[in-house]
Each structure stands twice: as structure tokens, then as C-alpha cells.
N, C-alpha and C positions, 0 to 999 in steps of 0.2 A: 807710194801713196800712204798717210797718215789716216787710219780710220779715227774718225772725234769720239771720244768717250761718250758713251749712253745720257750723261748728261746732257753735253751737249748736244748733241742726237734730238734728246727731246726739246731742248730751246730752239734749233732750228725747223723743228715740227708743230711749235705750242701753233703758229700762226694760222698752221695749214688745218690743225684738228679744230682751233676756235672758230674757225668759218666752218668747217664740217657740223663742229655740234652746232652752230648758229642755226647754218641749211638745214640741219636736221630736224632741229628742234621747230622750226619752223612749218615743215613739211609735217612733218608727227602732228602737232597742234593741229593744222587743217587735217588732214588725215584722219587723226583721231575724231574730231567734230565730223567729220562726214560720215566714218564708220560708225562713230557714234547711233546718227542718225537712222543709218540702212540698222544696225543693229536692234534698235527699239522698234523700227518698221517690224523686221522678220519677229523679235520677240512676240509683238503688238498680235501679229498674223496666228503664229504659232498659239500664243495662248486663246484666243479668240476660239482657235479651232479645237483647241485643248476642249477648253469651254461648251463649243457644242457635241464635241465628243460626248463630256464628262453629264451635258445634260440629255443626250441619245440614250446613255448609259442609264440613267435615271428613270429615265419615262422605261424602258425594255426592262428594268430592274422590279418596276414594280406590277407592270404586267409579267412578268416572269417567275418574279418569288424571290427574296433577299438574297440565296446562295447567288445563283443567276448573277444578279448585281453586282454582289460584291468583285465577282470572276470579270465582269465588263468592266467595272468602274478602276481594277487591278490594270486590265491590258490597256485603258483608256490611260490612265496617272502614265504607265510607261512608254506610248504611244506620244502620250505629250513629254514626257520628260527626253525623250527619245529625239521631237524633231524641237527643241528646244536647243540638246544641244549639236545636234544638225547645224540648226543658225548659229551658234555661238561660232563652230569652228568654219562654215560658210565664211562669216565675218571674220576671224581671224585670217584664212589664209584668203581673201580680199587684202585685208589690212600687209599682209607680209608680200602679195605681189606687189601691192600699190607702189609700195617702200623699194621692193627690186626694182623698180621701173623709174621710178623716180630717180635712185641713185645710179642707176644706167644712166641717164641723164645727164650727169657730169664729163660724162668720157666725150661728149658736143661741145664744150665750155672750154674759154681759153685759158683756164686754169688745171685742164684734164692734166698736163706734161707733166708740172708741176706736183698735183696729186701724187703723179705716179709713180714723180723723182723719188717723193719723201716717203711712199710707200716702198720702192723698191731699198731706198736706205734704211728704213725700219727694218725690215723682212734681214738686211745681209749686218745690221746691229745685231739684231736675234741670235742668226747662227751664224754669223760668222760672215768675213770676207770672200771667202771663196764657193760660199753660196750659192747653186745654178738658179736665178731669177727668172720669169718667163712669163709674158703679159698672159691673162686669164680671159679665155673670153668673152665676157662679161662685163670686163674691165678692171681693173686693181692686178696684183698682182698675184703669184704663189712661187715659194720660193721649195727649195729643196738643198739639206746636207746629208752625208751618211747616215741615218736612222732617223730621220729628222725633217719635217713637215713644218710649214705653216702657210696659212691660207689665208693673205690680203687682198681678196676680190673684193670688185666693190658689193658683191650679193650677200656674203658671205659678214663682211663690217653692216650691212642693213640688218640683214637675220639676228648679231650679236646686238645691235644698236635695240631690237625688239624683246629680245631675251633679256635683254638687261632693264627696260622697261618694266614686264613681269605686271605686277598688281596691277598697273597704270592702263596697259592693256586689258586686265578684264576684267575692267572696271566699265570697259564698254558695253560688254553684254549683261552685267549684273543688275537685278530690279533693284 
């Protein structure tokens, strides 16, 4: 058996990855406008409560004597900036199941085989022919050589798909 040079390797994948980032991108956009949403909810919540913290702190500060204050109005700022980013990472790892479950989702579709073809032929491009291949299950693959790892799940391509995102994602929780 001839293995196709990495080139072509990737010509016979462009198809499979343009519909992946198509799906993706698509999924991510609603995604993101949803999490978006829940995101400025809990923000909305949090500072609200920030808020009544910060003015509890106030009214006790001044029946109490400025030291006083300042020491509540300290644990209040961290109190809120505390369940602030509570939400933030709430919403993030929302946003990183949604994305797992989603691209689980493909392994239903009658293009999973195929996926899995061009995954398993990526994974034995990487290291090699003789690469022990082995469905993941979760869906996608992971392959193994002597010292040598790579991990084509589909969980695994969502979490990098996220990573790779970076700003765009927290960009969600940012006022």
C-alpha cells in the first residue's frame, strides 16, 4: 500500500475540514450569541448583587466609622469580583460542554465514517503507517507510535477549536 504524501493527505481532507469549520463556525456563532446572553444574565446578577453588597457596606461604614468601611467595602470589591469570575468561568465551561455535545453529535450523521476515515488517516500521516489507531469514545480517534501520542477525538478537536478562539471567547463575559 502507497501512503499519499502529506500533501495530498491534506487535499483529500480540505473537503472534510471545510464542512467541519463551516459546522463549526456555525454552531460557535449561535453558541456564542447564547452564551453570550446567559453570560450578561449572571454578569447583570452578579453586579447587581455586587451593588447591594457595596451599598450594605456603605450604610454599616458609616454607622460603624471609616476603618470599619473600608475593611467591608475590601471584602465586598472581592466578594464581587470573586462571583464575577465565578460566572465568567460558569459560562465558559457551559460554552466548552455545549461544544463537546455538539460535536458528539456527528458520530449520528452519515457522514460520521467518513470523518473518521480522514481522521484515522491524519493521525497514521502524523506518525506514521504503522500507527496503532483506536476509535475514542467520545468519537474521533487517538492514535499511538513508540513515544508518541496524538489525540483526534472529537472532544478533544472541540476544546482546540475553543482554544484557538481565545479573545473571541472572552469577549463573552467582558463589560
Amino acid at each position: 500500500m502507497t501512503i499519499p504524501s502529506p500533501d495530498r493527505t491534506a487535499d483529500v481532507l480540505h473537503p472534510v475540514r471545510a464542512e467541519l469549520l463551516r459546522a463549526a463556525h456555525a454552531d460557535a456563532d449561535a453558541l456564542l450569541a447564547r452564551t453570550g446572553r446567559q453570560a450578561a444574565t449572571l454578569l447583570d446578577d452578579a453586579r447587581a448583587e455586587a451593588r447591594a453588597i457595596l451599598d450594605e457596606a456603605r450604610r454599616q461604614g458609616e454607622a460603624d466609622g471609616s476603618d470599619a468601611a473600608r475593611d467591608l467595602l475590601v471584602r465586598a470589591r472581592r466578594e464581587a469580583r470573586s462571583r464575577t469570575l465565578a460566572a465568567r468561568r460558569e459560562a465558559y465551561e457551559g460554552l466548552r460542554r455545549e461544544a463537546a455535545e455538539r460535536v458528539g453529535r456527528l458520530r449520528r450523521t452519515d457522514g460520521y465514517a467518513a470523518l473518521r476515515a480522514g481522521l484515522e488517516h491524519r493521525a497514521r500521516v502524523l506518525l506514521g503507517a504503522a500507527a496503532e489507531v483506536s476509535e475514542h469514545a467520545d468519537g474521533g480517534v487517538v492514535a499511538r507510535a513508540p513515544g508518541r501520542r496524538i489525540d483526534l477525538s472529537l472532544t478533544a478537536l472541540a476544546d482546540r477549536a475553543l482554544d484557538r478562539m481565545g479573545g473571541e471567547v472572552r469577549s463573552l463575559w467582558e463589560p
